[in-house]
Each structure stands twice: as C-alpha cells, then as structure tokens.
N, C-alpha and C positions, 0 to 999 in steps of 0.2 A: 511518617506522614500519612494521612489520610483523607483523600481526594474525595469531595462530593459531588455525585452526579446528579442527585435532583437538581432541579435548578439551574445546572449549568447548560452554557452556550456554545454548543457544539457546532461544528463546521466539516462535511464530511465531503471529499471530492469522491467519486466514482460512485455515489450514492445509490443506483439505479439497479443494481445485480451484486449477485455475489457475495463477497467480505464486506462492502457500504453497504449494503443492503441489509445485511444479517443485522449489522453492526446501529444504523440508522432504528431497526424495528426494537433490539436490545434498549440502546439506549433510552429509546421514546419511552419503553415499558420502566425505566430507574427513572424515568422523571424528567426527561433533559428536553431543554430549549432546542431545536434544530433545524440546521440550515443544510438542505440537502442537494450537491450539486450533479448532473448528469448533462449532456448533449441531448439526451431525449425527452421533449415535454412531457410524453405519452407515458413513456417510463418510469417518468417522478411523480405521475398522474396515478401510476397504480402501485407505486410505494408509499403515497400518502396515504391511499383506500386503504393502504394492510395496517396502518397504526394504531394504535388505541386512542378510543375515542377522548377527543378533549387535549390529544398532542400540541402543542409550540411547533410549529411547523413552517419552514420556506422554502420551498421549494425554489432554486435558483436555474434555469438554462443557461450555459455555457463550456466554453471549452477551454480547456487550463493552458492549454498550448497557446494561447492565445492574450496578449500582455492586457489587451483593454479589458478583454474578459473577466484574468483575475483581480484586476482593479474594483472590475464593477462589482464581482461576486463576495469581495470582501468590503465593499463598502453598502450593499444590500443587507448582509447578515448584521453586518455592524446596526447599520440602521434598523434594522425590523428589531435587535434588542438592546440597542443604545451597548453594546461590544461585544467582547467576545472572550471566551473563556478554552477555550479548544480545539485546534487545528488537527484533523486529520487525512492528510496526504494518502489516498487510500488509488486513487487512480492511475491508473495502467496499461500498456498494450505490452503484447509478445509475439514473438517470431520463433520456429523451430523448423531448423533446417541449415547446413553447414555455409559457416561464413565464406569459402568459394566462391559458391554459389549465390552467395546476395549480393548486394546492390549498396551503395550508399544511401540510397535516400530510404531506406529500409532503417537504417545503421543513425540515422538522423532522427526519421521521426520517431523510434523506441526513446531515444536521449532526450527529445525535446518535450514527451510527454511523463517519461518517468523521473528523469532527472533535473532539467531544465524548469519544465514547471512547477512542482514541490521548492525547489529549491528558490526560485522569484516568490512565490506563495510566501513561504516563510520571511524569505528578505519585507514583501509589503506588512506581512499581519506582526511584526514584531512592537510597531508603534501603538498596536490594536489590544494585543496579546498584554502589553506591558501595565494597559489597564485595567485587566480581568481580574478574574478570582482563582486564586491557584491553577495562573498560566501552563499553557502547555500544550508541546507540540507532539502529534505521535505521527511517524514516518514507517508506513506499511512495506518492507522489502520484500523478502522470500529468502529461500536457503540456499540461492544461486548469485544472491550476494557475498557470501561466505566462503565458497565454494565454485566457481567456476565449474559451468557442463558442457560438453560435447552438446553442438545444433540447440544451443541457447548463448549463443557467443554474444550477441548482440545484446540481450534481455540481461545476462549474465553482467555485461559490463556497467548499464544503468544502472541495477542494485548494487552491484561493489560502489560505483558514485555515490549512489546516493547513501547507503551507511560509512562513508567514510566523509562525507557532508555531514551527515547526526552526529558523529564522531566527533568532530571540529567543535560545532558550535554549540554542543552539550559546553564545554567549558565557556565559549562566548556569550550564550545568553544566561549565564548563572548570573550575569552582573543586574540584567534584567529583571534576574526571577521566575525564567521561563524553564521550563522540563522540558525535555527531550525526549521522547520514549522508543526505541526499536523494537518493531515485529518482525520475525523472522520465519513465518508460514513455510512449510514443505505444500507438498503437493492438494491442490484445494480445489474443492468441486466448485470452481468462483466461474465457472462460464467463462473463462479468461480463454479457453480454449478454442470458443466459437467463432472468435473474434480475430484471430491470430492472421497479421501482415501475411503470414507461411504457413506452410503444415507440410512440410516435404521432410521431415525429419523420417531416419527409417529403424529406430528406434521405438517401441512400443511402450506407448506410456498408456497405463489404465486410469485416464482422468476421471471416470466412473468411483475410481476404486479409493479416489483422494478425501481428506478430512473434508467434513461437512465444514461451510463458512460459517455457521453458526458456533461452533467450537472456537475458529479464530474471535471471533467476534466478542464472545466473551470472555476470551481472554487479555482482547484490548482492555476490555471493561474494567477488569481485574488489575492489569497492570498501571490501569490510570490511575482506581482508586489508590492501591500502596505505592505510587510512585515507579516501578520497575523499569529501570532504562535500558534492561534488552532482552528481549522473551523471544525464544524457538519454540516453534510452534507444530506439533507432532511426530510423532514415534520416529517417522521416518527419516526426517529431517536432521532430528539428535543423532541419529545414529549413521550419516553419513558425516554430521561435522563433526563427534567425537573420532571415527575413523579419520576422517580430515586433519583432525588436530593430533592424534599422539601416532597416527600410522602412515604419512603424510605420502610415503613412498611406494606402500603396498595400493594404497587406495587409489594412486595415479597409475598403475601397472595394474589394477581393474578394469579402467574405465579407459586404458586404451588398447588392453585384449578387447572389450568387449566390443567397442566401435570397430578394429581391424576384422573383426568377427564378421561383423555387419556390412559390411563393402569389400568382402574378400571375392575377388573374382571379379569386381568391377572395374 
C-alpha cells in the first residue's frame, strides 16, 4: 500500500513544538491539508509563519484533556475540509522523578493527557476517519512504552496504555478501514523536557544529546506512506529493546545496579 500525502487531511495534536512541529512543517512541505492543535494561540501563530507559503492550514486552540475540546477540535478540522484523512495523537506531558515521591494527581494528569485523551480522540474521529481517504490513525508513544524505566514510572505507564490501546483496535478498526500506526521515539530533542510536572530524577539524562524531532517526523511520514504499523525510532531506543527482548534478565540487573548506584548512601 501506498499512502498519499499531498492532498491529504491531517490532524496533528501537540502541534506547537517538537515532534508536531517538525512533523506539521514536513507534512505541509508533501502537500498535506492541516489542522494543527496546541493550548498556545501565540505558538500555533509562529508554526503557521514557519510554513510554506500557500499551506491548507488551521490552526485550532484547545486542550485534548478536555472532552468539549476535542469534540470541538475535531468538528473544526472536519469542517474547514469537509473530513478527515489522518489523526495524529502526538500530545504529551512527562514527569521524572521516583514514584515515592509523587503524588496522585501527578499519576492522573500524565494518564489523562497521554492516554485518556488520544484514546476519546480516536473513539470520536472513527465516524470522521471512516469517511476519509486511506484512513488512519498514527499514535506517537516513546520507548518507555516498551520498556519501563526507573523516575519515568508514571510517563512509562501512559505509553504501555496507550500501545496496548493501538494494539487492540489495529484489529478493531480493520472492519472500518482505518490504519493504526505506532511510533516508538527513544530519546528526542522534542522540548518535552521543559515542560515536565518533575525534574527530580537524579539520573542524568543528556536531553541535548537526543534525536533531532525532525528525524522522528519523517519517519511518521514514511511509515504513513507504506503503511508501517510499528516503527522504533533511533539508535538508542533499538538497542535497549532488542536487550529488552532477548536479554530480558541482564538488562533488568543493569538498570537496577545503576539506580542502587545513584542513592547509595541516601
């Protein structure tokens, strides 16, 4: 199969920075219709200035946590191009820093914006989706969906939901016609960092030193065209879940030396 992106009508949550961002400027440049959604007017103000001139462009404000929200944001996009050909689930927060030490409503809103919201999203746009043109939903996780990590317990648990959500209803919406796609990003210079509920983790992570989002970006692009229903997305990433998968034992006797390491004395 092969997926056209001119033309098409794309729907991009977390539009504003990062992996939506990279992703929203990619697509515009192949040709695509776009509905781009952020919390920030100002934000989606200066992602529409970075387009190419002559973009399909909508810039939608709202918050996906939010049920009236994504009612409204999917009946905008519907309406600016009479439907909709592409949902992408791209929105997100993070927390780092050991489960102890948080809090529930920490542990709520991670779930309610990464997992809760995509997952209502896709429930509403499937009546939307079903009249498109080679439907399809692509569900942006990370490689701590795969993987559980130490002081991402919480972020860790929304992406195991939410790929095991895509998991599901890859067979459920086949009867619709609708694609499924997973991404599965390692560590990504997406700003996701600045943002973060936490930052107490005492683990050093060189967020500097992550895949540029434009590298994710095109690889959504890539996986939409040939269809690809589950892409790992950089060096790093592969090479903790190929350990994860055939080493399963050594790799968890890694990664709890190296935490004991890091609060030894405390």
């Amino acid at each position: 199969m092969r997926r056209k992106i001119q033309g098409s009508r794309i729907l991009i949550t977390g539009a504003s920075s990062g992996i939506g961002r990279a992703l929203a400027q990619k697509a515009a440049a192949a040709g695509a219709r776009l509905a781009v959604v952020s919390r920030s007017a100002d934000k989606l103000a200066d992602l529409q200035s970075s387009l190419p001139m002559g973009t399909e462009v909508c810039p939608i404000v709202a918050d996906v946590t939010r049920d009236e929200d994504r009612l409204r944001l999917l009946r905008t996009a519907a309406d600016r191009y009479d439907g909709l050909d592409v949902l992408v689930n791209n929105a997100g927060v993070a927390s780092f820093g050991h489960f102890s030490t948080s809090s529930e409503a920490i542990v709520r809103q991670i779930m309610e914006t990464n997992f809760f919201a995509p997952a209502e999203l896709m429930r509403s746009a499937i009546p939307i989706l079903t009249q498109g043109n080679q439907p399809a939903i692509v569900n942006v996780s990370s490689m701590t969906g795969r993987r559980g990590m130490p002081a991402w317990s919480e972020y860790s648990a929304s992406k195991f939901a939410l790929c095991g959500l895509t998991e599901s209803l890859r067979g459920e919406l086949a009867r619709f016609d609708i694609d499924i796609l997973l991404i599965i990003p390692g560590l990504t210079r997406s700003g996701l960092h600045d943002n973060m509920l936490r930052n107490e983790g005492r683990m050093k992570i060189e967020f500097d030193k992550g895949q540029r989002p434009e590298v994710v970006a095109d690889t959504i692009l890539t996986s939409l065209k040939s269809n690809r229903t589950e892409v790992v997305v950089g060096w790093e990433a592969r090479w903790i879940l190929w350990f994860h998968r055939w080493l399963p034992r050594f790799t968890e006797w890694r990664i709890q030396r190296q935490v004991k390491k890091l609060y030894a004395g405390i």
